[in-house]
N, C-alpha and C positions, 0 to 999 in steps of 0.2 A: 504494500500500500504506500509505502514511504517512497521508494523506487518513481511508482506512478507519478505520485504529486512532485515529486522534484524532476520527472521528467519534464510534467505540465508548464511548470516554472521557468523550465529551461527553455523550453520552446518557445514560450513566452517572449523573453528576453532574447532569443536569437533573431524572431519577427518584430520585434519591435528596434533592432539593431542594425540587421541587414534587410530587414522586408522576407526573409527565408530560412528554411533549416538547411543541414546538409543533403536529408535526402527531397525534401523541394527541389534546391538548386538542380541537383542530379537531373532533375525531371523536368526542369526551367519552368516551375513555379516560383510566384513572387506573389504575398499579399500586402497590400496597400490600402490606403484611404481612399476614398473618391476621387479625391485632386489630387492622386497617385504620392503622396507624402506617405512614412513609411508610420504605423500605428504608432502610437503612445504608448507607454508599458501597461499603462491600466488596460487598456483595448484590448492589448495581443496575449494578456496572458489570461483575463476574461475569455476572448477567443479562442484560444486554447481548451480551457477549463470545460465553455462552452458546446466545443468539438464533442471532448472527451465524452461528457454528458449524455447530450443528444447524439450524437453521431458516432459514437463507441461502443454508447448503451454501460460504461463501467469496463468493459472487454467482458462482460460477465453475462452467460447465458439465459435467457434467450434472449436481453435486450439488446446486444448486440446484433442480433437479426431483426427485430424490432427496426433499431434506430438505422442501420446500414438501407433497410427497406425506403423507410419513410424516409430520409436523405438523399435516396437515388431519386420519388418519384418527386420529391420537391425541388430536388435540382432541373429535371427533366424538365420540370411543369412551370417553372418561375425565373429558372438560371442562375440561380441565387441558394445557397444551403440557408438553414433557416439563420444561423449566426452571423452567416455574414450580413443577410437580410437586415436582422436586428442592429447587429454595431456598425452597421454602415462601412463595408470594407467589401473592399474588390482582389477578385485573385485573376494574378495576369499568368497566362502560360505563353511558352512559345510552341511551336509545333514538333511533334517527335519522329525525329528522323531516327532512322537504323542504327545510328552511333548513340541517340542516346535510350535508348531503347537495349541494345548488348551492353553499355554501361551501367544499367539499373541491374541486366539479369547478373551480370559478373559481380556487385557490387550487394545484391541478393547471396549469391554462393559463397563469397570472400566474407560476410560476419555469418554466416551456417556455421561456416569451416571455423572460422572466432569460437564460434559457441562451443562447438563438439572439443575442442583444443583445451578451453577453458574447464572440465566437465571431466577429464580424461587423467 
């Protein structure tokens, strides 16, 4: 539980610093404000928290299906997740071409390979 919330935190503080995380950038995601300024720390780690919430479900069964569901058809339906909706923030991608697409799945298998190393 301590893990979770200091991850929230951290994320927080990365979007409200660079506009992104590590595995955003990867994916050239960036969230921003309206007039494309980069959140405030209340905002982003609100946002965050926010995500985690509604759009995580906890990571904890079955609201995670729940919240994954109703996030996909809100997105579909409005273009907007409901958070971003709320705090007034915008997420810019750029397009995903093949390089960064094999850099997400290699970058996928290189913290696996982390984990089982760590565990061993």
């Amino acid at each position: 539980l301590i893990a979770l919330i200091v991850w929230q935190l951290l994320e927080g503080i990365l979007i409200h610093m660079f506009g992104t995380t590590p595995g955003k950038a990867l994916l050239g995601i960036r969230v921003v404000r309206e007039d494309g300024s980069n959140l405030s720390i209340g905002r982003s780690i609100g946002r965050s928290f926010y995500a985690y919430v509604l759009g995580a479900g906890f990571y904890q069964f079955p609201f995670i299906l729940i919240g994954g569901v109703f996030s996909f058809f809100r997105l579909n339906g409005t273009g907007k997740c409901l958070w971003d909706q709320h705090l007034e923030t915008k997420v810019m991608t750029k397009s995903m071409g093949g390089g960064r697409i094999l850099l997400a799945i290699a970058a996928f298998y290189v913290l696996l390979m982390m984990q089982s190393i760590k565990f061993t």
